[in-house]
Biopython code that builds the backbone (N, CA, C, O; Angstrom):
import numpy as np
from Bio.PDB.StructureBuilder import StructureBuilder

atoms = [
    (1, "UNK", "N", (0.837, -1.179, 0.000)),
    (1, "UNK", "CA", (0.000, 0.000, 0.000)),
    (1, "UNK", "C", (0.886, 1.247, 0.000)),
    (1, "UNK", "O", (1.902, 1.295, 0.692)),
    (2, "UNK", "N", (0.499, 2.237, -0.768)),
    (2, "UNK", "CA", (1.537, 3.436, -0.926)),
    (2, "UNK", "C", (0.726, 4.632, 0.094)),
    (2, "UNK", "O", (-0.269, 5.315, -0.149)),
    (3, "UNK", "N", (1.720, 4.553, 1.489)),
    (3, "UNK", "CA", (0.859, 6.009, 2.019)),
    (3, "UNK", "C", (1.483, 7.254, 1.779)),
    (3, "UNK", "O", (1.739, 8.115, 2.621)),
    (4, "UNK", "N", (1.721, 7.286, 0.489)),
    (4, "UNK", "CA", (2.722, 8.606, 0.266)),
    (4, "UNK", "C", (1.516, 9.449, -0.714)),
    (4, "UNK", "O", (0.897, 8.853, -1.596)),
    (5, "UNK", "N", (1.313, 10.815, -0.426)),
    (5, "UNK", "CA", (0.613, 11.508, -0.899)),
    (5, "UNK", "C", (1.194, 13.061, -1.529)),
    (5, "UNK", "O", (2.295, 13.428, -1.118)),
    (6, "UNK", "N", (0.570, 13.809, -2.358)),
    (6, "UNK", "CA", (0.875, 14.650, -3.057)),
    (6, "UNK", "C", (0.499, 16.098, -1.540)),
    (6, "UNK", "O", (0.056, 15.824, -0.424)),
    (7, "UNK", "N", (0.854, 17.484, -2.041)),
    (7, "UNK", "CA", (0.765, 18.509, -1.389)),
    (7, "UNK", "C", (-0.957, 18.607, -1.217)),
    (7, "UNK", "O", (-1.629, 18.988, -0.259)),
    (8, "UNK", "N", (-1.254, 18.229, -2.209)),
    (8, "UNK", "CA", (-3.240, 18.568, -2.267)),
    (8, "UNK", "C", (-4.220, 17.436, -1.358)),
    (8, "UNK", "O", (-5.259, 17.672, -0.742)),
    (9, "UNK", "N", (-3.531, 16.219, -1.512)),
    (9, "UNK", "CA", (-4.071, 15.491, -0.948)),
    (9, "UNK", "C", (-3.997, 15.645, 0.723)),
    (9, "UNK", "O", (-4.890, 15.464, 1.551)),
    (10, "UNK", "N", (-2.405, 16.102, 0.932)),
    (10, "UNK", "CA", (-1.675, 16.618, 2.038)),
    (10, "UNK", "C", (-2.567, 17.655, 2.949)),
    (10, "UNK", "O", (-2.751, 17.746, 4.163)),
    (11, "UNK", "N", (-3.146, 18.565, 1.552)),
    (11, "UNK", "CA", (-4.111, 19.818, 2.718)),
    (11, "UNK", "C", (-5.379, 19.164, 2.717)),
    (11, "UNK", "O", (-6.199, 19.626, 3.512)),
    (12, "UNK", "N", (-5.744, 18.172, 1.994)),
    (12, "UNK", "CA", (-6.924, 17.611, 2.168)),
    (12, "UNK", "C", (-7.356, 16.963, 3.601)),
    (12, "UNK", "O", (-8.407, 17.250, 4.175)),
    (13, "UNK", "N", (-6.433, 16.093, 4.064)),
    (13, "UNK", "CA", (-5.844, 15.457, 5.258)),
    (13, "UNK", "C", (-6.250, 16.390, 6.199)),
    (13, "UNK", "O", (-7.277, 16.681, 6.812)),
    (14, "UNK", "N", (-5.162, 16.742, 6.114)),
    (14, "UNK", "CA", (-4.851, 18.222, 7.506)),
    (14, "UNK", "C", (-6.213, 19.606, 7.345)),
    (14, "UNK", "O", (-6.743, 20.302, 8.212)),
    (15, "UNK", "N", (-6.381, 19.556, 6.021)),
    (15, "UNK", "CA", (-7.754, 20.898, 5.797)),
    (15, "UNK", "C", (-7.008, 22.167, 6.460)),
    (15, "UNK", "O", (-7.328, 22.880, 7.412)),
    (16, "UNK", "N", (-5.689, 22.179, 5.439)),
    (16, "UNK", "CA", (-4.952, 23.933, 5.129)),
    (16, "UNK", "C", (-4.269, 23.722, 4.015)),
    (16, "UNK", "O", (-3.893, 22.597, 3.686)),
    (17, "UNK", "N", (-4.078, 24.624, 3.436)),
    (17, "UNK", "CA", (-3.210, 24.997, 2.283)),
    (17, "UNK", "C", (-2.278, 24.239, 1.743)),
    (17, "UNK", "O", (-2.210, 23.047, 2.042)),
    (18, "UNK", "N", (-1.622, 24.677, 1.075)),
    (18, "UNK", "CA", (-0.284, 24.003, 0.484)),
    (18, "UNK", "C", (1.025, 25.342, 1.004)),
    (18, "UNK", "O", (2.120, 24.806, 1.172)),
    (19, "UNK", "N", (1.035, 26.156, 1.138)),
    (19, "UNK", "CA", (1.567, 26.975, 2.034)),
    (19, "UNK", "C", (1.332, 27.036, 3.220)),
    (19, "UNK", "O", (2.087, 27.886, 3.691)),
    (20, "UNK", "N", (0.364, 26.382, 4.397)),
    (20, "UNK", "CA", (0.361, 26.300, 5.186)),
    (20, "UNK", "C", (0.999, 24.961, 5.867)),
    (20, "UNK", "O", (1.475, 24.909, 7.001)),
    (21, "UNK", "N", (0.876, 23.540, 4.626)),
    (21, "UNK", "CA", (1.972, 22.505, 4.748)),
    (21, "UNK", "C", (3.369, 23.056, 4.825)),
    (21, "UNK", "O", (3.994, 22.629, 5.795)),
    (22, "UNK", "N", (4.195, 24.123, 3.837)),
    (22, "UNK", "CA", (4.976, 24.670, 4.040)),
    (22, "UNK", "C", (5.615, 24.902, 5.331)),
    (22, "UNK", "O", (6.648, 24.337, 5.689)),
    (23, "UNK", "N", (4.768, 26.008, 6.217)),
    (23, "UNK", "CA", (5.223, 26.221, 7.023)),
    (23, "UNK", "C", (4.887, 25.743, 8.405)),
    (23, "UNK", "O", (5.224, 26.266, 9.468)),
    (24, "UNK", "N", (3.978, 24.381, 8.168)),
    (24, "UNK", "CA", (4.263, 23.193, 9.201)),
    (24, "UNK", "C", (5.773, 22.594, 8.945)),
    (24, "UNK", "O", (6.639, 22.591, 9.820)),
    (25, "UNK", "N", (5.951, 22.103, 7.652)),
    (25, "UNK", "CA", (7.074, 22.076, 7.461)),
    (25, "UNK", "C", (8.970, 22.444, 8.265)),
    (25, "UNK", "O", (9.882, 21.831, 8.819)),
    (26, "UNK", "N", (8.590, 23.940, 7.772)),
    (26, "UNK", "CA", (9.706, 25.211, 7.737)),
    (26, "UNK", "C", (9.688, 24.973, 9.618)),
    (26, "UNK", "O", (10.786, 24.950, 10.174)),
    (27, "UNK", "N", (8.092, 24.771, 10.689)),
    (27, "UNK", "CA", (8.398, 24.962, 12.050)),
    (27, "UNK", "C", (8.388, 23.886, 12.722)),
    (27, "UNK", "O", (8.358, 23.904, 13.953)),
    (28, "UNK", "N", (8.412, 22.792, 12.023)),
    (28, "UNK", "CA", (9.001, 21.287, 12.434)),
    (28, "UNK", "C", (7.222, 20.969, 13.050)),
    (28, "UNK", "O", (7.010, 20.531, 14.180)),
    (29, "UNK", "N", (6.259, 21.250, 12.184)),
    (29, "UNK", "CA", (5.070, 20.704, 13.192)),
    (29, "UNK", "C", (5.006, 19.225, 12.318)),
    (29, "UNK", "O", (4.487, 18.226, 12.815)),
    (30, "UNK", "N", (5.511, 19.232, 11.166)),
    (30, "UNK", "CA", (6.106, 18.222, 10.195)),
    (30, "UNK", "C", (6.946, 17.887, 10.215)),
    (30, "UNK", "O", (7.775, 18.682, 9.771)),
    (31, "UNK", "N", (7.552, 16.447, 10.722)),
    (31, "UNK", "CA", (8.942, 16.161, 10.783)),
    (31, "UNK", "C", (9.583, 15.992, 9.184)),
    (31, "UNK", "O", (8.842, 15.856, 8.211)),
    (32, "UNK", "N", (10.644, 16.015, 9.115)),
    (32, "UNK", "CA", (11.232, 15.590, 7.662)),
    (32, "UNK", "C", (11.826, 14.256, 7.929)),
    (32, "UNK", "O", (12.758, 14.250, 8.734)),
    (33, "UNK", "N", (11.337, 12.731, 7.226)),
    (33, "UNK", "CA", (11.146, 11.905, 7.215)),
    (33, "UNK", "C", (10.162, 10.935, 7.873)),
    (33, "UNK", "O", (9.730, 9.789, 7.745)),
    (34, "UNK", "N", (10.088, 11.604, 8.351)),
    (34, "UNK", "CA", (8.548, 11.086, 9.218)),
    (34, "UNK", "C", (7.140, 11.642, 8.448)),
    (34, "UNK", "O", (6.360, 10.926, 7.821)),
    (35, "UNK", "N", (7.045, 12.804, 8.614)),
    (35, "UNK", "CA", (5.937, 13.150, 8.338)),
    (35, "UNK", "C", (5.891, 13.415, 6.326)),
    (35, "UNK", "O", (4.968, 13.155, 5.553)),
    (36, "UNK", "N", (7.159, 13.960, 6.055)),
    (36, "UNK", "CA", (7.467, 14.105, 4.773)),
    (36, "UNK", "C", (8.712, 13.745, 4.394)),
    (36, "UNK", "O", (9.575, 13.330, 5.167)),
    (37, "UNK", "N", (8.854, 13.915, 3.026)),
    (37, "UNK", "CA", (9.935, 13.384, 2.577)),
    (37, "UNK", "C", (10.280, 14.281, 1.003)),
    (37, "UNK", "O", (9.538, 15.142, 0.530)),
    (38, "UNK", "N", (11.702, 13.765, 0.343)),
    (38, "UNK", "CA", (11.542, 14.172, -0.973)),
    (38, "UNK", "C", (11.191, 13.181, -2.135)),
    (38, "UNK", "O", (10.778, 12.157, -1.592)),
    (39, "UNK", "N", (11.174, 13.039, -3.490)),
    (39, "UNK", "CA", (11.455, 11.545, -3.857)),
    (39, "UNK", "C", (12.489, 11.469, -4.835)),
    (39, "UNK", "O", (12.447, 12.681, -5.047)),
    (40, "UNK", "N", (13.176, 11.168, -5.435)),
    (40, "UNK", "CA", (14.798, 11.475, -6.186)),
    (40, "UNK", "C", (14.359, 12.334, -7.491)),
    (40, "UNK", "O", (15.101, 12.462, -8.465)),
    (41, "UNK", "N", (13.425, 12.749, -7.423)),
    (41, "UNK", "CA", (13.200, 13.672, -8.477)),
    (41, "UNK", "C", (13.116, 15.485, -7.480)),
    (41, "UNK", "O", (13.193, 16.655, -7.852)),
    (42, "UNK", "N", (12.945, 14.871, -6.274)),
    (42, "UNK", "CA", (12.827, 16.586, -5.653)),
    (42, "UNK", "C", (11.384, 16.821, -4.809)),
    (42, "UNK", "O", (11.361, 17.221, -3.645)),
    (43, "UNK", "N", (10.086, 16.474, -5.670)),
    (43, "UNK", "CA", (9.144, 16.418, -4.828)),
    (43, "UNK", "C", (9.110, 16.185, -3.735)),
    (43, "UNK", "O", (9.937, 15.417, -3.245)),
    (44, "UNK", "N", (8.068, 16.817, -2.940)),
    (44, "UNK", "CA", (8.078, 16.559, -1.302)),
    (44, "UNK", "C", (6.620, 16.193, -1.476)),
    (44, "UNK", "O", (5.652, 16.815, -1.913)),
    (45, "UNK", "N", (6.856, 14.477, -0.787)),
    (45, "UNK", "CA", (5.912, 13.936, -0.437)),
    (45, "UNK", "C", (5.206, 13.468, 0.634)),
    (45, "UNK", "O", (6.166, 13.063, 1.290)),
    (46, "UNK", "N", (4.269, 13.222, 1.292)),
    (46, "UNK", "CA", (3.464, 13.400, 2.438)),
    (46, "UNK", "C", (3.084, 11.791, 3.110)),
    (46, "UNK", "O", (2.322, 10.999, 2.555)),
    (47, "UNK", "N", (3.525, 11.632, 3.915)),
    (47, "UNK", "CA", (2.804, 10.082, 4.558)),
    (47, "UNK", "C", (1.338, 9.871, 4.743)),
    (47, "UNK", "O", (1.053, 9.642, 5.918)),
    (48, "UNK", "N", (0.380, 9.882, 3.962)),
    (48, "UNK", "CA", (-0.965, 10.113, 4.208)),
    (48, "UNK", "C", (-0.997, 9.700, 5.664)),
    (48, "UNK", "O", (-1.079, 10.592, 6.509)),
    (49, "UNK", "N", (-0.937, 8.382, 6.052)),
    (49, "UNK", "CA", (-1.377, 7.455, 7.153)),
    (49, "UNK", "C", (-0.717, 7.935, 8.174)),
    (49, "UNK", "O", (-1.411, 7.572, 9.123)),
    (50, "UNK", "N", (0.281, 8.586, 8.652)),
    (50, "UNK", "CA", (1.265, 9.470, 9.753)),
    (50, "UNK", "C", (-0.076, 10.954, 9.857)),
    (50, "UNK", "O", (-0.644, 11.405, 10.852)),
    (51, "UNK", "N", (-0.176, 11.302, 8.580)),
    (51, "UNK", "CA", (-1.023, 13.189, 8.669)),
    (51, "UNK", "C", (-2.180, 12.444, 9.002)),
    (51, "UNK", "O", (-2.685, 13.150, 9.875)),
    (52, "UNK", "N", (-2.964, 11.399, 8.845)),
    (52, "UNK", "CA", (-4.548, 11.264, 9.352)),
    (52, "UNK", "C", (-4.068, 10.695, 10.978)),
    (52, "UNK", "O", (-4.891, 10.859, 11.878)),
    (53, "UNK", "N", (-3.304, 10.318, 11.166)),
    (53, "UNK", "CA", (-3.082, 9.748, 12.613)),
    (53, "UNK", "C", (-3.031, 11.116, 13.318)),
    (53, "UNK", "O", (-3.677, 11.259, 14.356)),
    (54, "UNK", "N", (-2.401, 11.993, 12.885)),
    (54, "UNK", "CA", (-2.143, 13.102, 13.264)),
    (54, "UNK", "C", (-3.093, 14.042, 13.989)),
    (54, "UNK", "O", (-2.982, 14.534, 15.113)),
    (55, "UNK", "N", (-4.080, 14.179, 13.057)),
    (55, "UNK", "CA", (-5.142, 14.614, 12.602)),
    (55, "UNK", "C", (-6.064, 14.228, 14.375)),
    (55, "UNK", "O", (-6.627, 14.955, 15.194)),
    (56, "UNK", "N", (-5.804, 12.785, 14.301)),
    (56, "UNK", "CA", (-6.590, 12.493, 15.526)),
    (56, "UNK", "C", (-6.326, 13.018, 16.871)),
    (56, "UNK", "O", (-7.209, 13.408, 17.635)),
    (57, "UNK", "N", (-4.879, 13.008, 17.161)),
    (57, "UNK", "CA", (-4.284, 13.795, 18.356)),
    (57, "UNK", "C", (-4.411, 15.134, 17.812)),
    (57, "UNK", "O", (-3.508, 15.849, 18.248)),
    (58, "UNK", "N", (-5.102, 15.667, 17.116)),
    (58, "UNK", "CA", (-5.087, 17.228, 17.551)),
    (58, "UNK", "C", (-4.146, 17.830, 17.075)),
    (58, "UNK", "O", (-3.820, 18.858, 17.667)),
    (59, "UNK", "N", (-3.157, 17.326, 15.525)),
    (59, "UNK", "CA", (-2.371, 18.195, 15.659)),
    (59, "UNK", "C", (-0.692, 18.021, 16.334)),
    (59, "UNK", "O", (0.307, 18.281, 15.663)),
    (60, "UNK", "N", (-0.662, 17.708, 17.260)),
    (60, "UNK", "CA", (0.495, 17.711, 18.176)),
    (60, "UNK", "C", (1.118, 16.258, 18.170)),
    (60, "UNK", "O", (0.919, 15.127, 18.612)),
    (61, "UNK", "N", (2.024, 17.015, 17.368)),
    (61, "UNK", "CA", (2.658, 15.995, 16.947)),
    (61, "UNK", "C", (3.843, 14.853, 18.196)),
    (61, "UNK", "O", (4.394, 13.778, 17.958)),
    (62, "UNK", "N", (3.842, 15.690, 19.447)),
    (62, "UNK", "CA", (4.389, 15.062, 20.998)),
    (62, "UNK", "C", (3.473, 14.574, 21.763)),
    (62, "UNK", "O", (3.759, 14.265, 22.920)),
    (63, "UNK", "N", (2.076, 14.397, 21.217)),
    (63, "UNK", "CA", (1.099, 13.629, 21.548)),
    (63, "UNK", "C", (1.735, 11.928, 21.953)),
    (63, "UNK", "O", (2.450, 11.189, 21.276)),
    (64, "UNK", "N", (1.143, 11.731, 23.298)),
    (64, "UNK", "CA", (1.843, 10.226, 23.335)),
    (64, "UNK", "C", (1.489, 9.323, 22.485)),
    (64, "UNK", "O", (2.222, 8.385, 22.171)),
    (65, "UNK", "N", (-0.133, 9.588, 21.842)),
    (65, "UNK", "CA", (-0.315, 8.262, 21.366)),
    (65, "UNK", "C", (0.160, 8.368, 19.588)),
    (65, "UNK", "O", (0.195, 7.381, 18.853)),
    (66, "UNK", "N", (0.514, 9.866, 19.126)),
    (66, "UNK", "CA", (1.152, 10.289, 18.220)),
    (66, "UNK", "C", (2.763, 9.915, 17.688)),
    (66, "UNK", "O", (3.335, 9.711, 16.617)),
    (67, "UNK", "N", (3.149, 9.970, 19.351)),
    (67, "UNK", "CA", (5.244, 9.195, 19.101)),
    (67, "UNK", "C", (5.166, 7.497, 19.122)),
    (67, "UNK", "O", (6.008, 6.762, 18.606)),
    (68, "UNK", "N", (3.702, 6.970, 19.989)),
    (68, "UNK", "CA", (3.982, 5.885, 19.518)),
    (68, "UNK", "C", (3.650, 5.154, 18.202)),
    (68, "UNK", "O", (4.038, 4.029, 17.888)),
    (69, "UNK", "N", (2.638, 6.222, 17.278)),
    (69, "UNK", "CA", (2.267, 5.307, 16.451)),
    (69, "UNK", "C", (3.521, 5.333, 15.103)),
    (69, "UNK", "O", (3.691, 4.552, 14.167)),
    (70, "UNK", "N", (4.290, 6.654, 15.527)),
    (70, "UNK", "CA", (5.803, 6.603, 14.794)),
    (70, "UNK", "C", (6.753, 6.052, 14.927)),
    (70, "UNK", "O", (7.670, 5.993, 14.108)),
    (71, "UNK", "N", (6.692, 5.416, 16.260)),
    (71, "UNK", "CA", (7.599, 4.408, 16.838)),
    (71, "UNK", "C", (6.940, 3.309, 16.035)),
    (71, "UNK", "O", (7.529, 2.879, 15.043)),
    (72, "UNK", "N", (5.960, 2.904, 16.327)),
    (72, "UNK", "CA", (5.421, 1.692, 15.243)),
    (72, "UNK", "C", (5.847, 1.517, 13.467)),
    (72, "UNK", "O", (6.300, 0.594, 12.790)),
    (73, "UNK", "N", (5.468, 2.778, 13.218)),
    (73, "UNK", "CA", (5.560, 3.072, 12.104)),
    (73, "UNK", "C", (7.245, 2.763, 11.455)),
    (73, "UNK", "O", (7.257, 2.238, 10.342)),
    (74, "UNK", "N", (8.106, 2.951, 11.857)),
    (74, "UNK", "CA", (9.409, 3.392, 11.866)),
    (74, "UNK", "C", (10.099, 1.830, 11.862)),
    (74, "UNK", "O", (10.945, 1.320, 11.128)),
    (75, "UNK", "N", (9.508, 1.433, 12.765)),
    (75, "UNK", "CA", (9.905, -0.288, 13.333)),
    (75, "UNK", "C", (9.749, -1.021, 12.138)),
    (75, "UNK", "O", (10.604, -1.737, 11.618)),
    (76, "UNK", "N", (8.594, -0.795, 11.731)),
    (76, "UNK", "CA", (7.766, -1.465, 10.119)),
    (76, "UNK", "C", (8.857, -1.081, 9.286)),
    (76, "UNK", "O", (8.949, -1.960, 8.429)),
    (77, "UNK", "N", (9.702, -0.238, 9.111)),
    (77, "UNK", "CA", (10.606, 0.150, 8.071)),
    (77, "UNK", "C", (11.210, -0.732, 7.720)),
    (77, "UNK", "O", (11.792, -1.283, 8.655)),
    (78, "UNK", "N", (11.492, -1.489, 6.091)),
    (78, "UNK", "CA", (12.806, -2.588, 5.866)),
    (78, "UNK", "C", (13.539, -2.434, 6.413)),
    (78, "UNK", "O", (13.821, -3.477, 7.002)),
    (79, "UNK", "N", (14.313, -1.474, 6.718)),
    (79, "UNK", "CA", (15.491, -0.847, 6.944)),
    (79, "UNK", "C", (15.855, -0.940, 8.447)),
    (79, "UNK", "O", (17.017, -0.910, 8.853)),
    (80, "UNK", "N", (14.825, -1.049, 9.189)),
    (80, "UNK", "CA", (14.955, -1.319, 10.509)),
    (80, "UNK", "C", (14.158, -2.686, 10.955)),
    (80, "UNK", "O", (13.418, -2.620, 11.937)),
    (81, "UNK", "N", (14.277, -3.694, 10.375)),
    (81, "UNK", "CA", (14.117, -4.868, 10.171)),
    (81, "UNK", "C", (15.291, -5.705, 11.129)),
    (81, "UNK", "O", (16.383, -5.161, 11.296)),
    (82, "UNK", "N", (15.085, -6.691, 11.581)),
    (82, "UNK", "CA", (16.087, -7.672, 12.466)),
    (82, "UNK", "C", (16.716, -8.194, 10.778)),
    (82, "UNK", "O", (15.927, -8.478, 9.877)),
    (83, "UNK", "N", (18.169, -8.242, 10.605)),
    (83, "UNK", "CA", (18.399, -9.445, 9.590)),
    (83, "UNK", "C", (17.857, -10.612, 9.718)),
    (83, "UNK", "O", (17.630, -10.871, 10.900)),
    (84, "UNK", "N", (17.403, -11.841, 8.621)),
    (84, "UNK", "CA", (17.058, -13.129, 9.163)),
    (84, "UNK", "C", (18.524, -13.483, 8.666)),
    (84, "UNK", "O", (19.105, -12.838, 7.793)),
    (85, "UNK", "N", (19.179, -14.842, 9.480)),
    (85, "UNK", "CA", (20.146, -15.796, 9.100)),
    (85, "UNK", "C", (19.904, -16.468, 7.818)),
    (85, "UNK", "O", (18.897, -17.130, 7.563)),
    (86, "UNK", "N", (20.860, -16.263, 7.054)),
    (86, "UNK", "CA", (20.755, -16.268, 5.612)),
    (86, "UNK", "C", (21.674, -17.674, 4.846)),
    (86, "UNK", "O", (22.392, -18.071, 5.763)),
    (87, "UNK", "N", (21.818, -18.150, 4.175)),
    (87, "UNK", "CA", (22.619, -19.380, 3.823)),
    (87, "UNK", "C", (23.837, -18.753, 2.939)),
    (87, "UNK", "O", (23.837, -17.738, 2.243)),
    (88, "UNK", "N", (24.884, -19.704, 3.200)),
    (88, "UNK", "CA", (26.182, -19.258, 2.222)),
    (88, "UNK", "C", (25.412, -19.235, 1.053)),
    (88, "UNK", "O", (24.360, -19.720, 0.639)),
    (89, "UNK", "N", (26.795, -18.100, 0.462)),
    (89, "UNK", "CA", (26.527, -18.024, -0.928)),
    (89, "UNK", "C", (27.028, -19.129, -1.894)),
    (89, "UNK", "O", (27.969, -19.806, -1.477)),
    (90, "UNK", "N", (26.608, -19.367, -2.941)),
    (90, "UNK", "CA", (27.141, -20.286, -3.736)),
    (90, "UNK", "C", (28.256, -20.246, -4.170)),
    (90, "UNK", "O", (28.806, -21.197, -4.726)),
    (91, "UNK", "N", (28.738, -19.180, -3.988)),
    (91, "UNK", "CA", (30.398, -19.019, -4.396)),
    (91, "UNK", "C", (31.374, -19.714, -3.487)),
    (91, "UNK", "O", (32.500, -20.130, -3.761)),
    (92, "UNK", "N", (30.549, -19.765, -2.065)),
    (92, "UNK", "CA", (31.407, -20.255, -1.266)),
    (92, "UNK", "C", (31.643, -21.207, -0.903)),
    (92, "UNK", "O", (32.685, -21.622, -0.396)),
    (93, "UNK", "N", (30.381, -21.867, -1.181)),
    (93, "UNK", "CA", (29.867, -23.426, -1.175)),
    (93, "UNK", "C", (30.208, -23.834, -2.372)),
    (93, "UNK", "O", (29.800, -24.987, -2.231)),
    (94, "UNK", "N", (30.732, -23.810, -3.697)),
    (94, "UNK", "CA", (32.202, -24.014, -4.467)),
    (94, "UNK", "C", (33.145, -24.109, -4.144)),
    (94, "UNK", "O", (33.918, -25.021, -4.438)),
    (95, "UNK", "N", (33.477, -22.632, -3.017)),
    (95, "UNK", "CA", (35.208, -23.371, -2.602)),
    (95, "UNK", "C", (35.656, -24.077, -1.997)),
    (95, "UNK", "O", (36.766, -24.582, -2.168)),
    (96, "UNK", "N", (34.474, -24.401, -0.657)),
    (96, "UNK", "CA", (34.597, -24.918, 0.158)),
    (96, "UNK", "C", (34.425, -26.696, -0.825)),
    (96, "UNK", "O", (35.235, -27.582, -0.550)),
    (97, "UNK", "N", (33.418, -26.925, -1.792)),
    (97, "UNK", "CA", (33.600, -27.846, -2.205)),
    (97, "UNK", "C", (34.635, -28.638, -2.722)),
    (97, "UNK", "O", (34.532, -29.863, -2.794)),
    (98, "UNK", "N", (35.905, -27.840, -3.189)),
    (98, "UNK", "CA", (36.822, -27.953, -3.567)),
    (98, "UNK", "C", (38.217, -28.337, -2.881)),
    (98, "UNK", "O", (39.238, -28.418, -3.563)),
]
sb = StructureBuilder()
sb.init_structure("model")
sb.init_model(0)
sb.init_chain("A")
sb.init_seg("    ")
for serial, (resi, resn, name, xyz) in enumerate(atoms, 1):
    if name == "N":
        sb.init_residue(resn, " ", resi, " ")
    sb.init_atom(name, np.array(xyz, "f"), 0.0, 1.0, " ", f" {name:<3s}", serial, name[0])
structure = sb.get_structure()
């Protein structure tokens, strides 16, 4: 599922502007990577599912039940994934055959 959203959809969410995303932005009421991002073309794109969570605490983004659902969120990342134990590579299991 892609929760990445455009600036319009962004004020749709939140119900302000696209200059007013801005300067959630510019005063950190938007984190940068959390709440937004760029994508290798430059666009800045929006986590739909982070801005409607948002939305529910009011806004405030130091809301407890707001850091944990980014703590959740964040955990879910590939990137912050446990490695699983993986099998030699076949290159090695050649030499060793040898």
């Amino acid at each position: 599922m892609n929760n990445f959203c455009d600036a319009i959809e962004a004020g749709k969410i939140l119900n302000c502007s696209d200059r007013t995303l801005l300067r959630y932005r510019q005063q950190d009421k938007l984190l940068e990577g959390i709440h937004w991002g760029r994508n290798p073309g430059g666009k800045v794109l929006y986590n739909s599912e982070l801005l409607s969570q948002l939305v529910t605490c009011g806004g405030n983004i130091n809301h407890p039940d707001h850091q944990r659902f980014i703590e959740r969120h964040l955990g879910d990342r590939p990137e912050n994934q446990p490695l699983k134990p993986g099998r030699k590579r076949a290159a090695n299991l050649a030499i060793a055959a040898d």
